[in-house]
C-alpha positions as CSV (number, residue, x, y, z in Angstrom):
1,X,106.5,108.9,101.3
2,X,103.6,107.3,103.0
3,X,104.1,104.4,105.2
4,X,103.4,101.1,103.8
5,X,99.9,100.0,105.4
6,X,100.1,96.8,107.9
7,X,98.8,93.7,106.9
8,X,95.9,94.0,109.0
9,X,94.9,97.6,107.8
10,X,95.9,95.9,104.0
11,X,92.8,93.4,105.0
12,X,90.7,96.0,106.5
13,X,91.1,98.3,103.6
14,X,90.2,95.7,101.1
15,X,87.0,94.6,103.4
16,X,85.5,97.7,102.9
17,X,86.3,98.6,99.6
18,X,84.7,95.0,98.6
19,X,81.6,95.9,100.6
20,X,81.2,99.4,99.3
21,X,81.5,97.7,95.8
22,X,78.8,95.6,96.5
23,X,76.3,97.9,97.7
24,X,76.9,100.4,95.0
25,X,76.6,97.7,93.0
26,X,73.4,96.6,94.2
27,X,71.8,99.7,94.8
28,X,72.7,100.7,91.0
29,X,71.0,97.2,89.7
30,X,68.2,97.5,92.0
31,X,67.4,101.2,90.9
32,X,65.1,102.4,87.4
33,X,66.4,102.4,85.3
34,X,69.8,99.8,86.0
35,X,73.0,101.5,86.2
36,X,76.5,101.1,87.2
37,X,79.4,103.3,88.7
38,X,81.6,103.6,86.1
39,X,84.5,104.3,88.7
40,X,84.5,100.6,89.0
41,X,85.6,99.8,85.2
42,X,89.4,100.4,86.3
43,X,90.6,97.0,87.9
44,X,93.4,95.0,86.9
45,X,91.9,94.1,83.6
46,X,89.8,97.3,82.6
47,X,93.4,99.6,83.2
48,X,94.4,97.3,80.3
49,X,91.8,97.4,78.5
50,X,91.6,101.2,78.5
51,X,95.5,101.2,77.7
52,X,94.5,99.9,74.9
53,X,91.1,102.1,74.2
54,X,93.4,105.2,74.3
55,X,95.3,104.0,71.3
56,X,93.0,102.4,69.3
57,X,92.3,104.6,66.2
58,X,88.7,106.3,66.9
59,X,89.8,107.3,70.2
60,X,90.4,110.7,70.2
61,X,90.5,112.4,73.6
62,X,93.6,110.8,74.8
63,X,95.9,111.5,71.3
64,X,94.4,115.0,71.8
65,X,95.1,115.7,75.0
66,X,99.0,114.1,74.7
67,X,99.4,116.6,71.7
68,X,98.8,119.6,74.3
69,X,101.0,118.2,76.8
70,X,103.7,117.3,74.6
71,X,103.8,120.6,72.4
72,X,103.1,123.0,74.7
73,X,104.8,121.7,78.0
74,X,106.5,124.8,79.1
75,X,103.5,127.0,78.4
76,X,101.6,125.3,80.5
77,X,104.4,124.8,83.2
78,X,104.9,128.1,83.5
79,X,100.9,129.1,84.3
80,X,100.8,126.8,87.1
81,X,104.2,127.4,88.9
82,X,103.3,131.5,89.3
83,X,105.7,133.1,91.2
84,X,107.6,130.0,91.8
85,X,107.0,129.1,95.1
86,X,106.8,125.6,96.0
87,X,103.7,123.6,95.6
88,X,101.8,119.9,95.5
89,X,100.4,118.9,91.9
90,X,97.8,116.6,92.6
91,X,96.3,114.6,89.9
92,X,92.7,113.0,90.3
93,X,93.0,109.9,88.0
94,X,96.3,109.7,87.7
95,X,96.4,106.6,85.7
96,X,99.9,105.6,84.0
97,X,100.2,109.6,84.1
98,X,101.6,109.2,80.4
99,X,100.5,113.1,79.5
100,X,101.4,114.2,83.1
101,X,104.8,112.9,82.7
102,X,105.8,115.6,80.3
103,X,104.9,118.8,82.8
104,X,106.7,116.5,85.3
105,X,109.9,115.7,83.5
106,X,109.8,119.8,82.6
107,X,109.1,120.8,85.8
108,X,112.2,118.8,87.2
109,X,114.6,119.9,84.4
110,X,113.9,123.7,85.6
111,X,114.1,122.9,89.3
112,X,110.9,123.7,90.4
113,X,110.4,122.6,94.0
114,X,106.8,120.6,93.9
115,X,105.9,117.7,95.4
116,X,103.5,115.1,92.8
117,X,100.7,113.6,94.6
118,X,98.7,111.0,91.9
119,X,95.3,109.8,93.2
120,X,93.7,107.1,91.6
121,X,90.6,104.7,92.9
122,X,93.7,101.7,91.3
123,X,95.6,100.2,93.5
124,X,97.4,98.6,90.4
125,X,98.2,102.4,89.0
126,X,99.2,103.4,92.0
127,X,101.3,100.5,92.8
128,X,102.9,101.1,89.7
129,X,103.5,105.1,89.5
130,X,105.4,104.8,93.2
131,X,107.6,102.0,91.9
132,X,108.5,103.1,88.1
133,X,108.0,107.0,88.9
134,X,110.8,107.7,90.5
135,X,113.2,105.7,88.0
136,X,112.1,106.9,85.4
137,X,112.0,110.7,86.5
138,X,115.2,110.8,89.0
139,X,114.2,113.2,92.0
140,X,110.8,113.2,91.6
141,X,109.0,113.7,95.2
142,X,105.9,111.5,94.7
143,X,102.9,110.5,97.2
144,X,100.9,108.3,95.7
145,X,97.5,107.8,97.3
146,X,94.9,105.5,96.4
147,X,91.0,105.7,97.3
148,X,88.3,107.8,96.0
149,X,89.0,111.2,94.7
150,X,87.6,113.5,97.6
151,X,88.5,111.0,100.6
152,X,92.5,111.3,99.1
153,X,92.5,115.4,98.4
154,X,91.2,115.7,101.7
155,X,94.3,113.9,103.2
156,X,96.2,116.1,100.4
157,X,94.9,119.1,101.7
158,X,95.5,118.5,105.2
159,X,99.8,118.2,104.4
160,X,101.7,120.8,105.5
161,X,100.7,124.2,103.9
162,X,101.8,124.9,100.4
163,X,100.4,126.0,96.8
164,X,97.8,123.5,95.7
165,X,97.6,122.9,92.2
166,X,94.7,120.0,91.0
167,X,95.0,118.6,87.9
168,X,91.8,116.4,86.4
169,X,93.1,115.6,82.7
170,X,91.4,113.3,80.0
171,X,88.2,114.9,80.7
172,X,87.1,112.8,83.7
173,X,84.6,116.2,84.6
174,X,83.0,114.9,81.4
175,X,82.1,111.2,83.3
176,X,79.3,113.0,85.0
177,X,76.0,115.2,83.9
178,X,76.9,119.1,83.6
179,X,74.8,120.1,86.9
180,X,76.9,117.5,88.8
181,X,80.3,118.2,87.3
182,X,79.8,121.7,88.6
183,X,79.1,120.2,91.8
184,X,81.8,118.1,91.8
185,X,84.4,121.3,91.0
186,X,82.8,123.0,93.7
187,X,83.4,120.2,96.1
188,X,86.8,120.5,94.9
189,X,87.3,124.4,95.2
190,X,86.0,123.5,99.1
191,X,89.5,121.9,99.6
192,X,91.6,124.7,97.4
193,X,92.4,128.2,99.3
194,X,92.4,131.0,97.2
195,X,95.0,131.4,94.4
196,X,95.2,127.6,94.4
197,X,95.3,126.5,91.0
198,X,93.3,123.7,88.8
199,X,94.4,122.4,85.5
200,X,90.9,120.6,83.9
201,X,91.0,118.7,81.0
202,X,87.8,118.6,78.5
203,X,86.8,117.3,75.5
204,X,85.0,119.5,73.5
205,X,81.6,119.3,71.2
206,X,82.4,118.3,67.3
207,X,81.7,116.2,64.2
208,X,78.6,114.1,66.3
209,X,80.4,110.7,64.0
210,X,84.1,111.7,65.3
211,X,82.3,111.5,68.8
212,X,80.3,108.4,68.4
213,X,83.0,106.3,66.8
214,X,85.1,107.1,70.1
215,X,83.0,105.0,71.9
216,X,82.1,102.2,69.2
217,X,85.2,101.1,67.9
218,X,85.3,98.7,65.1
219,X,87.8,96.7,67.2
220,X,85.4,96.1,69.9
221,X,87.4,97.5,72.6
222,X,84.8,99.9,74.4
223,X,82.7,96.8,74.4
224,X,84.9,94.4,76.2
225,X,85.5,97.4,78.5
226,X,82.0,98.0,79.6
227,X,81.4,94.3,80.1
228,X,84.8,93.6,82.0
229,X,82.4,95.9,84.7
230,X,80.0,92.5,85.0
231,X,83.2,90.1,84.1
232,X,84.9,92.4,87.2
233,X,81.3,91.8,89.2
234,X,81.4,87.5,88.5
235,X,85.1,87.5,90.4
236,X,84.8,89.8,93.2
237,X,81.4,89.7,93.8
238,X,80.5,86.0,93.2
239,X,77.5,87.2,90.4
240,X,76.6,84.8,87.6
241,X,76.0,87.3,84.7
242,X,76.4,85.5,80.9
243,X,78.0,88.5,79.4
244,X,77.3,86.9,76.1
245,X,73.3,87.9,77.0
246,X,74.5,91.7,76.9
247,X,75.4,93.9,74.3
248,X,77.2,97.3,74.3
249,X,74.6,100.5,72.7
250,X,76.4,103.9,72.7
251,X,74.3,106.8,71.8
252,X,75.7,110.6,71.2
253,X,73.1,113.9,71.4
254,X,74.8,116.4,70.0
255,X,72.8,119.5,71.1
256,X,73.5,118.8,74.7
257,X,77.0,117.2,73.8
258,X,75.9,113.7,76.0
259,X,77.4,110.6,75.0
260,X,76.2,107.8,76.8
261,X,76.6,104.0,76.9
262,X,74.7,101.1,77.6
263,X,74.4,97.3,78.2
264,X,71.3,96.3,76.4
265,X,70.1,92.8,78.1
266,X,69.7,90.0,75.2
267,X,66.8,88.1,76.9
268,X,64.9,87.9,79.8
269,X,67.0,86.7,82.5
270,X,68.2,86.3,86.3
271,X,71.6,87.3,87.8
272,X,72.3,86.5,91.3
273,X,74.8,87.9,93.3
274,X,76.8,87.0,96.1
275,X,74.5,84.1,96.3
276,X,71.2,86.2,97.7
277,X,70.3,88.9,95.6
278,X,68.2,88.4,92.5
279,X,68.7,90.7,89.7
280,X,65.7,90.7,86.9
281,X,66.3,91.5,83.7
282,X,63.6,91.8,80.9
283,X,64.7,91.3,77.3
284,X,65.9,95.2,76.2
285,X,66.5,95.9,79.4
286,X,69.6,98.2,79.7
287,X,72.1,99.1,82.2
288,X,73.2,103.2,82.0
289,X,77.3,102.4,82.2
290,X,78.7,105.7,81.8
291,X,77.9,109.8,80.5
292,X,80.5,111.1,78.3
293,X,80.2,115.1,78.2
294,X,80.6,117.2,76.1
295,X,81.2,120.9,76.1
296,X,81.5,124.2,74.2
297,X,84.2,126.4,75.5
298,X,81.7,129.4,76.7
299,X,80.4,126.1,78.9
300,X,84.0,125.5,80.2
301,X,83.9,129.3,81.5
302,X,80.5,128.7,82.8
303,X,81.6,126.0,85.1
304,X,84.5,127.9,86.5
305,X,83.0,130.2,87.7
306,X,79.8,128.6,88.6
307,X,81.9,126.2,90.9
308,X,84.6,129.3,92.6
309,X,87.1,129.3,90.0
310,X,88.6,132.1,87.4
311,X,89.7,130.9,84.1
312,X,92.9,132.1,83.1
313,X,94.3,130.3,80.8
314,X,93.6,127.8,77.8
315,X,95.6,125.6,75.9
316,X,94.0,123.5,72.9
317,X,95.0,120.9,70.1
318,X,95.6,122.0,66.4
319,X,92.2,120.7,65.9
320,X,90.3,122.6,68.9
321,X,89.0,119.3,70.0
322,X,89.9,119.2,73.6
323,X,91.0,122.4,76.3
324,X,93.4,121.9,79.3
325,X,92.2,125.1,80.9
326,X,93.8,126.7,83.9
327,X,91.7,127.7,86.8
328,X,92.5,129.6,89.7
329,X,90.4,130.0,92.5
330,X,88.6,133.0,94.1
């Protein structure tokens, strides 16, 4: 386990992460057209709110995804532990690691020596996997790290040399545009040696109404998500937005496979930030919140090997509507 930060590098760490929120911030509402970092939806009250997303009934991915890990645990277990030497599973986005519990719970019943490292921009998830973790799963060797996901695999990659196996489940690859996904497993592969291993979770294209209901449920709750972003932007950030002026548009093309969403300003209107920054908003004037992607399986190939990677295995749903594929790398 890590060392427990000082209360001075607690306060330092916070500083910065505070100020990097605000320029992003900034820099996103200053920009045209508006947009926001949707790494910023998961504090305190957007992890609950997405708890709750991921089991509300148009929300697919999630249910999906849990099917795979729950039916075909070993299957999958025994592609990513090879030869069985020991390794580190690190999960990018860990979350409450729900689906990665299952391979972990597995993994420990067969005595596989691996050490779990969950990353997750949450110091709330975090907080929470290091403490219930362990109870739950006795003899689970767990690092949790929190920070951005490049900044915390390069402190993974730098512990003492073993197998590397990256997980990114609930198709997070998908929270970016294709040409920057592939950049982003590229920057990953950077980290991995070869034979290192990748397990990639990604929702794939279907009905274009299964897709778009995901993200407009008739309970409201991918609204409250996306506006708990300006809510989350009013407390830390001393802003004054009325989130009552904004309303929540998603739209789904289904020959690229890009659903995105969008707060749609109700008037014209001013927010101010931190006291000194005027933001200007025209009535119809929307903020880009978040890309959705998604892909075809030849496309999941594609961007294995575009990025350094060999696809080597694929595990799907009954319904085909989401792929956990293995990768290794070249």
């Amino acid at each position: 386990m890590d060392l427990p930060l000082t209360n001075t590098e607690v306060s330092t760490s916070s500083k910065t992460k505070t100020e990097q929120f605000y320029v992003d911030v900034i820099t996103g509402l200053q920009a045209t057209p508006k947009r926001l970092n949707s790494k910023y939806f998961y504090d305190a009250n957007g992890d609950k709110l997405f708890q709750d997303l991921m089991n509300c009934e148009e929300y697919y991915p999630t249910k999906c995804e849990l099917e795979i890990f729950a039916e075909k645990t070993a299957e999958i277990a025994t592609a990513l532990t090879g030869d069985g030497d020991a390794f580190d599973l690190i999960e990018l986005g860990a979350g409450d690691a729900l689906k990665s519990s299952y391979l972990l719970k597995y993994l420990l019943e067969q005595n596989v020596d691996f050490t779990y490292l969950p990353i997750d921009i949450s110091d709330n998830v975090i907080s929470y996997l290091n403490i219930t973790l362990p109870v739950v799963l006795p003899g689970l060797q767990i690092t949790g790290l929190n920070g951005d996901y490049f900044d915390m695999l390069k402190q993974a990659a730098e512990r003492p040399h073993k197998r590397k196996v990256v997980m990114f489940l609930g198709s997070n690859v998908g929270n970016m545009p294709v040409n920057e996904a592939v950049d982003f497993c590229r920057e990953i592969r950077g980290y991995l040696s070869t034979g290192d291993m990748m397990l990639i979770g990604i929702d794939l294209k279907k009905d274009p109404k299964t897709v778009l209901a995901a993200y407009n449920d008739k309970e409201g709750i991918t609204k409250r998500f996306n506006l708990n972003l300006l809510e989350r932007i009013n407390r830390e950030l001393n802003a004054d937005f009325d989130v009552t002026q904004f309303e929540h548009y998603p739209v789904y093309d289904p020959e690229t496979g890009a659903c995105k969403s969008y707060l749609v300003s109700g008037t014209d209107q001013v927010v101010k930030i931190n006291g000194q920054e005027n933001i200007h908003f025209l009535k119809d004037e929307c903020i880009f919140m978040e890309i959705s992607q998604k892909y075809t399986v030849a496309q999941t190939n594609h961007m294995a090997s575009a990025s350094g990677f060999k696809t080597v295995n694929h595990f799907f749903d009954q319904k085909k509507w989401f792929i956990d594929a293995v990768w290794v790398a070249e």
